[in-house]
C-alpha positions as CSV (number, residue, x, y, z in Angstrom):
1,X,0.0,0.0,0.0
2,X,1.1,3.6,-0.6
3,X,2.6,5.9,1.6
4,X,-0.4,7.8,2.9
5,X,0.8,10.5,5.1
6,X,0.4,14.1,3.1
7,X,3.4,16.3,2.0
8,X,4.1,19.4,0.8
9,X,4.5,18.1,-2.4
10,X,0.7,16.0,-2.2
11,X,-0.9,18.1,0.6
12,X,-4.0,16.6,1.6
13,X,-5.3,15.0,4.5
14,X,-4.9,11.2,6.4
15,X,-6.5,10.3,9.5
16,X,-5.9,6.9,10.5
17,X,-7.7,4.7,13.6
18,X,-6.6,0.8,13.6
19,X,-9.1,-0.9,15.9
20,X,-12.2,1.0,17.8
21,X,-9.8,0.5,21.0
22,X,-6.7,2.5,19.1
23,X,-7.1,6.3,19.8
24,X,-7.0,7.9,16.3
25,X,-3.8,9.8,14.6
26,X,-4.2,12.6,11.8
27,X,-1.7,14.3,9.9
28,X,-2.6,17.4,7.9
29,X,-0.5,19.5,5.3
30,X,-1.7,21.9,2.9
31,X,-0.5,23.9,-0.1
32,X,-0.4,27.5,1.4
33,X,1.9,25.5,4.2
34,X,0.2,24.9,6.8
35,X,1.0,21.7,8.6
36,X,-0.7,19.8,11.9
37,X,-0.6,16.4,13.5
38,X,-3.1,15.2,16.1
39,X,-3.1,12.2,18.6
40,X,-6.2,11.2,20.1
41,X,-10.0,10.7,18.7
42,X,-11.2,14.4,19.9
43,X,-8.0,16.0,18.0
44,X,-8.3,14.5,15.4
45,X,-11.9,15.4,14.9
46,X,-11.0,18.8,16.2
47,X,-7.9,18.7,13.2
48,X,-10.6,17.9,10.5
49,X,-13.0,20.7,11.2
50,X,-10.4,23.0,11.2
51,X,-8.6,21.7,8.1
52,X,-11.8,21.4,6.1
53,X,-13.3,24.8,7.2
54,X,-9.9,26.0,6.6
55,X,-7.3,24.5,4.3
56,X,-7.1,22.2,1.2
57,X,-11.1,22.9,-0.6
58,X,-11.8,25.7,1.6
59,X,-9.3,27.7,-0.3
60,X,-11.0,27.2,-3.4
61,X,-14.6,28.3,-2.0
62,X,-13.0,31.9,0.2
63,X,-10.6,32.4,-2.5
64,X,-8.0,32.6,-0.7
């Protein structure tokens, strides 16, 4: 399997959660620069909304 995890080069977004016991892990990068990692099912959630209200599409729709 490919190498998920997002770069500068293919920013994006990967949120990965192995078993319903494992607490999540998120990685974020996107291509005005911005870059996050979260541990923990209530940061990543938290890293989501703010990456989609923010980053990555969210650039497209605000124009900025």
């Amino acid at each position: 399997m490919a190498n998920l995890t997002p770069t500068p080069d293919r920013p994006g977004l990967h949120v990965n959660k192995p078993s319903p016991n494992a607490p999540a892990t998120g990685s974020a990068v996107c291509h005005c620069g911005a870059t996050a990692t979260a541990t923990g099912d209530s940061q990543v959630r938290a890293l989501v909304e703010g990456y989609t209200a923010n980053h990555g599409a969210a650039h497209g729709r605000t124009g900025r």
